[in-house]
N, C-alpha and C positions, 0 to 999 in steps of 0.2 A: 490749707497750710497751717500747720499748728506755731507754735510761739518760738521752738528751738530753729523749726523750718526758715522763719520769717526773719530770724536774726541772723543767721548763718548766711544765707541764698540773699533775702534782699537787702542785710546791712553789710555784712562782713564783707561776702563776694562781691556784690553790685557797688559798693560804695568806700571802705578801708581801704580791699584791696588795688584797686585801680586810685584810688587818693597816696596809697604808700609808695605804689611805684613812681606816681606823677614828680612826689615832693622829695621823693631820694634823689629823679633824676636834678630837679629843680635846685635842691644843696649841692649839687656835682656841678652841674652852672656858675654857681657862687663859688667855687673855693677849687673847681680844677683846673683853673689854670697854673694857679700854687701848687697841686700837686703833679703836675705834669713835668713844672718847670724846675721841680726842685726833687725828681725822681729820676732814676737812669732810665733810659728808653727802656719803652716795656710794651704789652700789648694792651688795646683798649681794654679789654675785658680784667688785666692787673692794674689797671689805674683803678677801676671800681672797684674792686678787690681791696686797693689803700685805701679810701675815699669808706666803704665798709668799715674797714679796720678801727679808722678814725674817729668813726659815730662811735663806737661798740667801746673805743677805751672812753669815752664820757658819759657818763647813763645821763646826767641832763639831755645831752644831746638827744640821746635814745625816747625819753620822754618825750620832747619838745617834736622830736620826729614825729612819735604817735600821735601826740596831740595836733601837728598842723595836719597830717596824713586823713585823719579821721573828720578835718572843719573842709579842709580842700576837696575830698572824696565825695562829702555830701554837698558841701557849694557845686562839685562839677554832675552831678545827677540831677540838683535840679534844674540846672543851668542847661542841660539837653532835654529836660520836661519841658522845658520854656521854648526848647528851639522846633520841639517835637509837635508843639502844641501851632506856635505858627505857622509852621509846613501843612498842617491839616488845613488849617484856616486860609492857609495861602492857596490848595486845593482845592475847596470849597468856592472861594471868589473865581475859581476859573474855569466854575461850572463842571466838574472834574471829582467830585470828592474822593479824597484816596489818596494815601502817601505813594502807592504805588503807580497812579495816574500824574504823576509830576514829571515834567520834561526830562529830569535827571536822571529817575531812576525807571525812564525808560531804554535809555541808552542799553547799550552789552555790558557785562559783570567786565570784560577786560579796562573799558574804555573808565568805568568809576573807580577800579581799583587803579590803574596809572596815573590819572589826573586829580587824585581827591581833593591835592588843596585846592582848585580851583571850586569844588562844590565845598568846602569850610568855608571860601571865604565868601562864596554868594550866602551861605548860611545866613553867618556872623554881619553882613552887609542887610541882609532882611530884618535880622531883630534890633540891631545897633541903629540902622538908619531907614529901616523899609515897616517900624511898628507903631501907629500911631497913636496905640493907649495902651494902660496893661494889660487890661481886656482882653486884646489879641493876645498874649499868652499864658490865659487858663486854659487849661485842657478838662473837658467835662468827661467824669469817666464813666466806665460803660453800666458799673455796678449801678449807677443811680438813674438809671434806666429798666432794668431786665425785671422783668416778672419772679416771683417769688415761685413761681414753678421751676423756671430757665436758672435759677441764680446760683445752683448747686456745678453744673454745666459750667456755666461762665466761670468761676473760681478754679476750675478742676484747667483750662484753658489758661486763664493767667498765673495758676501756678505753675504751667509748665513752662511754659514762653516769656512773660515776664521777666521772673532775675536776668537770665542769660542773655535776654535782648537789653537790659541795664546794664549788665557786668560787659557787654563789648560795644555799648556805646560807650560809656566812661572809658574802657581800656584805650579806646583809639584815640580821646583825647589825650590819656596820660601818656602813653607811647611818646608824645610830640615831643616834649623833652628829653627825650632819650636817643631820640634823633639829631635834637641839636646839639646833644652831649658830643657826641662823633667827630660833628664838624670842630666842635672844641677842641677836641683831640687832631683833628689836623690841623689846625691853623697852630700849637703849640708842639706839636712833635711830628707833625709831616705826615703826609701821605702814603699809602699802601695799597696796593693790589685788596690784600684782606680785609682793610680796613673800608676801602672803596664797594667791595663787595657783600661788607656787614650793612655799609649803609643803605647801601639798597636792595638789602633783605626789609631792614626795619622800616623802609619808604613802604614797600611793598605789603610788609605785614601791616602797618595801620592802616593803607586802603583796603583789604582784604577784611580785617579789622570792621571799617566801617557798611561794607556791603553786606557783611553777615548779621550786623545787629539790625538794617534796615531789612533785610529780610527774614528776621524774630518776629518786628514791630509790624511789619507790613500780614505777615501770616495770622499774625493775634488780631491784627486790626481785622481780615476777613474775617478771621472765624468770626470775631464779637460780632459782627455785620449782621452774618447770615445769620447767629443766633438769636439776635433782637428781632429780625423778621418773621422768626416761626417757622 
């Protein structure tokens, strides 16, 4: 992957882009209740429309948006490096190596996409309170292993799976505020059919969200496997 590749796919897509959505919806947290309550009834999707508007008439703001979008984007990638890195090792202690060998993501694709916060929050419960040095989250990668025969192979492998299993890990975290934007919008302008039914599109889409990036990471994780083994 040449330099335009690597900026675009693993900075731009894998990390701006899901830090821009996370920190626009996170300014909609902060400041929509003001515009909810001091708009006529409208529909979700024209509150964020104002809440747009509002950024775009202050180029500080615009600025200030890119600049936390671009620090939160790569705080939250490597923030799932770290979570990515414990789960291997959390597999490994259980005689299991494999992201795909873990209780979780044995379950059915329906059962992990309806329940996910319950696997965030065993996540975040494993690294927060289940990590007893940093140690447990480096992740050794595969490049600083593979034979200088094999190492054209491996790169050709990470560059295709790679970004995309980064651009929909991050996405699912960012998604979450955008979810709670919603309930904002009912608890200040009430409830709806549509609105009811947005929400749990967007519940649904970051479980779906999260099963498709574990199965990027889990696919890369075999090839690189079987590739180290010859």
């Amino acid at each position: 992957m040449n330099f335009f590749s690597q900026f675009f796919f693993g900075f731009l897509l894998a990390q701006v882009v899901p830090g821009l959505i996370c920190t626009f919806f996170l300014f909609f947290l902060s400041v929509g209740s003001k515009i909810v309550s001091e708009s006529k009834p409208m529909g979700y999707s024209d509150y964020l429309a104002e809440h747009a508007r509002n950024l775009a008439m202050h180029p500080s703001w615009m600025f200030c948006l890119f600049i936390a979008a671009t620090c939160l984007g790569v705080l939250i990638h490597w923030f799932n490096w770290m979570i990515v890195a414990r789960l291997e090792q959390r597999s490994q202690s259980l005689g299991t190596p494999g992201l795909e060998n873990l209780p979780w993501h044995r379950r059915s694709i329906t059962v992990q996409i309806l329940v996910w916060p319950i696997d965030l929050l065993r996540e975040l419960m494993l690294l927060f309170l289940g990590t007893p040095n940093f140690e447990k989250t480096i992740r050794l990668e595969k490049r600083a292993r593979v034979s200088s025969e094999r190492f054209p192979a491996l790169a050709r492998i990470e560059d295709f799976y790679l970004p995309f299993a980064q651009f929909l890990t991050n996405l699912s975290w960012a998604l979450t505020p955008a979810l709670l934007s919603i309930f904002l919008v009912f608890v200040y302008s009430g409830f709806t059919a549509r609105r009811g039914l947005f929400a749990v599109g967007c519940y649904l889409i970051i479980g779906a969200t999260r099963v498709l990036s574990r199965h990027q990471l889990i696919t890369l994780d075999l090839t690189e496997r079987e590739l180290l083994k010859g």
